[in-house]
C-alpha angles and dihedrals in degrees: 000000000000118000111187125065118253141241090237100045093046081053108042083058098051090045092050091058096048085045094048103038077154090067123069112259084232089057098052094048087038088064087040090053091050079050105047103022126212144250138202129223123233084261090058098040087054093055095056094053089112153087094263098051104023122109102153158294112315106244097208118017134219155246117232113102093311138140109249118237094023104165084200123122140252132223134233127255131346099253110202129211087258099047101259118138131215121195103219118172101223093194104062130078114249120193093238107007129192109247125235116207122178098222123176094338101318143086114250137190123232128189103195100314091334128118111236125166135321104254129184132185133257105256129259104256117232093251097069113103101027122102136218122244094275086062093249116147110257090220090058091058102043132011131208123234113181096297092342128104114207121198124184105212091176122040106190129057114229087204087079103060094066095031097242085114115140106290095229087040126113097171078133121026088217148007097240090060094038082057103047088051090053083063100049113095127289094254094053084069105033120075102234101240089224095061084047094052094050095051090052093045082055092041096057093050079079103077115221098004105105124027102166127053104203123197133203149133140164114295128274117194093184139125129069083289132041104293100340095152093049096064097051096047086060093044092054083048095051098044085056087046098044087060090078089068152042102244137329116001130202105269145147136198129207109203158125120304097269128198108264083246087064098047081051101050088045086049102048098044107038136037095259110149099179137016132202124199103179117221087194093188113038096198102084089217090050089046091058084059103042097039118028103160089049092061092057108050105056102351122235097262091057094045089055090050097048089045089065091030078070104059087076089054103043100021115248108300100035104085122061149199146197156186129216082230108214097043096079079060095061122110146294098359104024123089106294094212137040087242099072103031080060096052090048087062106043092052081052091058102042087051099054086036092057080048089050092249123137114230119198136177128221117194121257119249123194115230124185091219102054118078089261096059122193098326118163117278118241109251129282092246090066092058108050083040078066115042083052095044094049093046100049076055102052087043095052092058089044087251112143121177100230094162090055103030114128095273087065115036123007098205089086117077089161090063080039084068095067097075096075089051 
């Protein structure tokens, strides 16, 4: 694992900004940032060891000039000069990092020994370190991402038991604890809803903090029907949830691609305002590679049909879509050049736009536990080529991505765009 920054990389970013003088100078190291990842030095780690910074124990550290076995804290989100927000996971190697100084009372990125930018982090929300009344940590149950709250309803991932998991996932490290997980009992996987209930109820005591409230898991293809259990385990969730307000709340799930019966039935019987069914791989015969299991409950075809089926149910713009942009390049069966990956994507666009539907890319970050494994990242021209290119598409059909916009996420610099229009 490489430590210090390259040449080339140093380079790459310098030479994206002078190509793209359309796109803000924060967007485009935003995206190199989700490529490349950060650190930060013993001096930087010491300054977030606080109220105001901690978000919580590193769960793998790393490399970079750090001291092994540290049980000190990490903080949220990169926060830029201009608001955006980048998602780095801090705890995590990365092959040429950004580096984080703390430097006069403030936080500053490095690329190699170059100054970049002063930084600082999204605050700790108040409900951290409080627990419910079962005594279970608030944090455990919801994270908080910018103005975003994340909560986790499954954890555990059925794909893994067969194998047939995302190929660039690590959701689970390995197959042998993914299935000794799949025979632990049902509430060891399952977030209880009234400890949900009650974390939102404290949440919502900070005013302004939070204004989405975002819901996932791993899949579970379970029930007498497809993923029958799984809907009612997010409508039971909603329904705890929606007690903390008079109506519909601003909310977002991030699930599989359900039968219109079953958007219906979450619609009409909890506060849900958006929901958001990945493709992940546009290329149907790409798809078949990346996400296996994907393609078999309930098929791509199908989960392109569902996707649209649900603009009737939600109201165009409020369903969404994505790609983990940078997988449909990997070889040997993904797209050999930037061009047509590019292309790919931007058909993929067009098409859910025509549908109503707002497409979205995150950028794509090798893991060693995932299938994939560490491969090489596309360059960082492709991606600023398209987060421009997806959203002049999106703009062009009215379509704006208000549940993923820069106030909410952080992992979206094409949503990021939409704020200069």
């Amino acid at each position: 694992m490489s430590i210090q920054t390259t040449e080339s990389a140093r380079s790459a970013f310098e030479k994206a900004v002078a190509d793209y003088p359309d796109v803000p100078f924060h967007i485009i190291l935003k995206l190199d940032l989700l490529r490349r990842g950060a650190y930060l030095t013993e001096k930087a780690l010491d300054a977030v060891q606080n109220d105001e910074y901690r978000f919580g124990p590193m769960r793998i550290f790393y490399s970079h000039g750090s001291t092994k076995g540290t049980d000190r804290e990490i903080p949220g989100s990169i926060l830029l000069r201009d608001a955006t927000t980048a998602s780095v996971s801090f705890d995590e190697d990365y092959r040429e990092p950004y580096r984080i100084e703390r430097e006069n009372g403030a936080f500053a990125l490095y690329d190699g020994d170059e100054f970049v930018d002063t930084i600082d982090f999204t605050p700790r929300p108040k409900y951290y370190g409080k627990k419910t009344s079962r005594g279970v940590p608030m944090e455990s149950i919801a994270s908080a991402r910018a103005q975003r709250l994340i909560i986790n309803t499954y954890k555990h991932c059925h794909l893994w038991d067969t194998g047939d998991q995302c190929r660039y996932c690590a959701f689970f490290t390995d197959l042998i604890r993914a299935k000794q997980a799949a025979r632990e009992d049902r509430a060891s996987k399952e977030v209880d809803a009234e400890d949900i209930y009650e974390t939102v109820r404290e949440v919502l005591k900070e005013p302004g903090r939070i204004s989405e409230i975002y819901l996932t898991g791993g899949m579970d293809y379970s029930g007498e029907v497809l993923f029958e259990n799984e809907v009612n385990r997010y409508i039971r969730i909603l329904q705890a949830i929606g007690r903390n307000f008079k109506g519909r709340f601003s909310s977002q799930i991030m699930a599989p691609a359900y039968s219109r019966e079953q958007l219906r039935r979450i619609y009409q019987e909890t506060g849900l305002t958006s929901y958001c069914p990945n493709v992940e791989v546009w290329d149907e015969e790409i798809s078949k590679h990346i996400c296996p299991g994907k393609n078999r409950w309930p098929g791509n075809a199908e989960w392109i049909r569902r996707t649209i089926d649900a603009v009737e149910i939600f109201g165009k713009g409020n369903v969404y879509t994505q790609v983990v942009a940078g997988v449909e390049m990997v070889q040997p069966y993904g797209f050999p050049t930037v061009e047509e990956a590019l292309e790919s994507n931007f058909q993929a666009c067009e098409f859910f736009a025509k549908h109503g539907v707002v497409f979205l890319s995150t950028v794509w970050h090798p893991h060693k536990h995932a299938s994939l494994g560490e491969r090489p990242v596309p360059p960082l021209g492709y991606y600023v080529r398209l987060v421009r290119g997806l959203h002049e598409i999106r703009k062009s059909y009215g379509l704006t991505s208000d549940n993923d916009d820069y106030k909410h996420c952080g992992n979206h610099a094409d949503s990021d765009l939409e704020r200069g229009d």
